[in-house]
Every structure is written in structure tokens, then in C-alpha cells.
N, C-alpha and C positions, 0 to 999 in steps of 0.2 A: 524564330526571327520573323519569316512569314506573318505569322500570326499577330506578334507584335507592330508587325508594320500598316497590315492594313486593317484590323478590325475598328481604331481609330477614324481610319478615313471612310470607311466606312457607314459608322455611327455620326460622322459630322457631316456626313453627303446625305445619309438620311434624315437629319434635325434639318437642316436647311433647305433641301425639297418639302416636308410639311409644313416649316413655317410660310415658303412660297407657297403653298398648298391652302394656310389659311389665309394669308395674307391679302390672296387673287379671293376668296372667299367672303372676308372682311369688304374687301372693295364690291365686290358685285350684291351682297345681301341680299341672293334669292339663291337657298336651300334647295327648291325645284331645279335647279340650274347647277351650282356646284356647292353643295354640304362642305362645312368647316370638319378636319380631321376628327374634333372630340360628337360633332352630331353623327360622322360615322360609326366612330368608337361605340357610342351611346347607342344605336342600331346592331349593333352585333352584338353588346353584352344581353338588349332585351331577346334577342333570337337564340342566344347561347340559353336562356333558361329554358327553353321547350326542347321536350323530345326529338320534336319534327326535325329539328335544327342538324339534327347528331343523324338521324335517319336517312337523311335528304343528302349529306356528305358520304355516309355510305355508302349507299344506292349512287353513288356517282362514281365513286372509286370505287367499287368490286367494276363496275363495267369496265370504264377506262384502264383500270392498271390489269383485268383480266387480257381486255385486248392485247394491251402491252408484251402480257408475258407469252402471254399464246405468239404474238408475232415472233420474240425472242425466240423460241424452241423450236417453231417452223422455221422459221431462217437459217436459222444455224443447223438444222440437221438435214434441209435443201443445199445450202452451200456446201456441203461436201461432196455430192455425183456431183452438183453444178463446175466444180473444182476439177473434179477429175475426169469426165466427160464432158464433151464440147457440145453433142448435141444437146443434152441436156441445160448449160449454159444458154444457148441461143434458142432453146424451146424456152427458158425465162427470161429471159431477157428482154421482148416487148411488154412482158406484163412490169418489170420492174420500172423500167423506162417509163411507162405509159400511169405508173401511178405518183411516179418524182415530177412528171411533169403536168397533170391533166388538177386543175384548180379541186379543192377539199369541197367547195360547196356544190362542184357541179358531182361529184360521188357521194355529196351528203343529199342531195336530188333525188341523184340515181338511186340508193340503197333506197329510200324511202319506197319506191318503186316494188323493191324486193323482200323487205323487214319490216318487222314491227317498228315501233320508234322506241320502241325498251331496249331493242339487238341493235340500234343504230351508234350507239356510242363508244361498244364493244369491237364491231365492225369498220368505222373508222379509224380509231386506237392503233386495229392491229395493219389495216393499211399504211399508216401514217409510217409506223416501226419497222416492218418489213423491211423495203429498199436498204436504211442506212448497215440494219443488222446483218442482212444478207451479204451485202458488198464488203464489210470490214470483216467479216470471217472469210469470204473470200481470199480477201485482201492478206488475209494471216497466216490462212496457208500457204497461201503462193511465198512468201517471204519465210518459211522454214530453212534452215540452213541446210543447204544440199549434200553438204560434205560431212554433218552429223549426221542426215538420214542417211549414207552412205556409209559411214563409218557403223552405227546400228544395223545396219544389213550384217555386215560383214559380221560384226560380234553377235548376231543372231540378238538381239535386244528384242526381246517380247514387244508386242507392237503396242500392248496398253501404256507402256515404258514407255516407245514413243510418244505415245500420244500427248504423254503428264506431262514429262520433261520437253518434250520439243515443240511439239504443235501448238501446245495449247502457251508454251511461253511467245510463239511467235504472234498466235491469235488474240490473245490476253489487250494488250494496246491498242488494237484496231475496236475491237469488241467492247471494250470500255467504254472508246471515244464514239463508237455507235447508239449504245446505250443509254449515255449522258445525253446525246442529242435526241432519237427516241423520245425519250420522258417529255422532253419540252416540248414536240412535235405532237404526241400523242397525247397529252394535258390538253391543251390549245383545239386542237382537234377535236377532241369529244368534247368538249364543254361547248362546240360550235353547233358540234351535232344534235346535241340535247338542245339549242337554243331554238335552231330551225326543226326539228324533230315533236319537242316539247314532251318527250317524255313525263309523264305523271311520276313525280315524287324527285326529281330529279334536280340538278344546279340550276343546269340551264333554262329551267322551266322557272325558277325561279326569280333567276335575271331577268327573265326575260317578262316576266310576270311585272316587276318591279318598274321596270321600264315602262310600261302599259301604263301605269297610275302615280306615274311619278314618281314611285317611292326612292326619291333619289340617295338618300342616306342605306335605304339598304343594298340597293344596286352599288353601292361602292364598297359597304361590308361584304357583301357576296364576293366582292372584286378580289377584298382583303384575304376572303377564306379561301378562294380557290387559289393566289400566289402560294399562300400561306402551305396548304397541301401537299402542291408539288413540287415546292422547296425542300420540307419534309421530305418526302417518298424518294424525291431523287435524292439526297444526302443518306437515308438511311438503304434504300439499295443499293448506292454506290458502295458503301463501307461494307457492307455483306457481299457484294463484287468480290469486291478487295482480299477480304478473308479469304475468299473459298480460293482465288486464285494463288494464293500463298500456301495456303491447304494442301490442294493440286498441284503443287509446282508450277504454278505461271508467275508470269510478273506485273506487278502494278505500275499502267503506265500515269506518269505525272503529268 
């Protein structure tokens, strides 16, 4: 039913933003300024025929979704002393805090400072992912049912047992809803990093390239392939989420 209801309004929210899209295009008739949808189009299919096109989305995504997952595995296997010891919690706790709140370009600055600009987009990525990841595994253990981890004591329940059945269904929904956010956090973030960074072979170097000389029909197909991406990546990691927590015994939160 879902499905049926909104992928409609969806396909007619998107026809009506581009014909606004050419429409504001049509009236302005300077390409420099704002390209009509099909001179976008036409910018991407000529970039879609070269190598470089296919290499340059690579090299951008092994970085950014490397960060991603690197932060994922650190996060989640620090929130557990974090969980269970307190000093350890408030030994993290300024860094966590200090990175939710301290602006992405003054750490995309700073890293420059300490990185190459090849490592800057992996190294934002995984800053950007940490906090949300860290605090919703947190957040999942703390929400186990007391009285099945108690009732598992008492039946001497192996504690990997625990872990399937209990922990990980409690964690399974915070850890999702970290992860979905993540992705957009950590996308956004490295394609900023690469822009200010400039990376050789990279998105962001190429937007940013594109901008320099006007190329304003590809500066919006770049626009199109980096959505395009991380729409991808995030729907097909969610679904492998999904799996493995059904796998595991956790649950899918909706």
C-alpha cells in the first residue's frame, strides 16, 4: 500500500520541480547561470562515455563510504566499555560532543593541516558517522530488557545467546536510525572535503573544477551523480542492514 501511495507523488513532485527547473531556465536564457534539465542530461551522458567519469566516482566512494564504515565498527565496539564504564564514557565524551558541534569546514581546515588531501575525505566521513553511531548503540544497550537479561542469568543463557537475541534486538533500531543518518552526513561531508581539499582524481575536484570555468551544465550533472550515489549506497546498505539483522536475530526498525 505504501508503495502504492507514494511513488506517484513522488514521480509528479519530481516532473513539476524540473519543468520549474526549465521553465526558470527558459526565462533566464543564460546556460552560464542556470542550464535547462536536458543541457544537464546532455553533460552527463557526454562524461558517462569516458573512463575518467567511472574512476573519479570511485576514488570518491572507496574514500567516503571507507570513512563511513571505519566509523560504524569504531563506534560500536567503543560504545560498549563506553556503556559499561563511566569513566570511559566521560573520557569520550568531550571528543563526541566537540565533534556534533565544532563546524565540518573548520575540521576540514584543520585536517588539512595534518593529511594529505587524498586522506581528507576518508577522515571527515568517519568524523561526520562516529557521534550518531556511537550514541544509538549506546542508546540500545541501555534499553535491553532487564528482566530478560535477568531471567538469562538465572537460566545460565550463554551470553553470545544474549547478545543475538537481546542486545542486539534492543540495538538493531537506534543503530539503523544512526546509520541512515550517517550516510547523508558522511556523503555531504566528504564531497565538502574533496572540494576545499581538491583532491586529484576526485568529485569534489571536479565540481569544483567546473565552477572555475563555468562549466555550469556539468556542475549540475556532478550534482546529479553525487545524489544519484548516495541514494544508492544508502538503500542498498540499508537492505543488507536489514538482512543481517534478521539473520542475527535483531529487528528491523521501521
Amino acid at each position: 500500500m505504501k508503495k502504492t501511495t507514494h511513488t506517484p507523488i513522488r514521480f509528479w513532485a519530481v516532473l513539476l520541480w524540473l519543468l520549474l527547473w526549465q521553465g526558470v531556465s527558459m526565462r533566464l536564457d543564460l546556460p552560464v547561470l542556470l542550464p535547462s534539465p536536458l543541457e544537464a542530461l546532455q553533460s552527463l551522458a557526454s562524461m558517462a562515455l569516458t573512463t575518467d567519469f567511472y574512476q573519479t566516482i570511485a576514488w570518491s566512494t572507496l574514500r567516503i563510504f571507507g570513512g563511513f564504515f571505519a566509523a560504524c565498527a569504531v563506534a560500536s565496539i567503543l560504545a560498549i566499555p563506553a556503556y559499561c564504564f563511566r569513566p570511559v564514557r566521560e573520557f569520550l565524551a568531550p571528543v563526541v560532543a566537540c565533534i556534533k558541534t565544532v563546524p565540518v569546514a573548520s575540521f576540514i581546515i584543520l585536517a588539512l593541516v595534518w593529511l594529505r588531501s587524498s586522506q581528507l575525505s576518508f577522515f571527515i566521513s568517519f568524523l561526520m558517522v562516529f557521534p550518531p553511531v556511537y550514541l544509538g548503540v549506546m542508546t540500545g544497550i541501555g534499553q535491553t530488557d532487564k528482566k530478560l537479561l535477568e531471567m538469562a542469568r538465572v537460566f545460565r543463557v550463554p551470553i553470545w545467546r544474549q547478545i543475538r537475541y537481546l542486545y542486539l534486538s534492543a540495538i538493531a533500531p537506534h543503530f539503523r536510525s544512526a546509520v541512515s543518518l550517517g550516510l547523508g552526513l558522511c556523503w555531504k561531508a566528504g564531497i565538502a572535503a574533496e572540494v576545499i581539499g581538491l583532491p586529484d582524481g576526485s568529485m569534489g575536484e571536479r565540481l569544483y573544477m567546473a565552477k572555475v570555468y563555468f562549466m555550469t551544465p556539468e556542475l549540475f550533472a556532478w550534482t546529479v551523480v553525487i545524489v544519484a550515489v548516495s541514494m544508492l549506497f544508502e538503500k542498498l546498505f540499508l537492505r543488507l542492514t536489514d538482512w543481517f539483522l534478521r539473520k542475527a536475530g535483531g529487528s528491523r526498525a521501521d
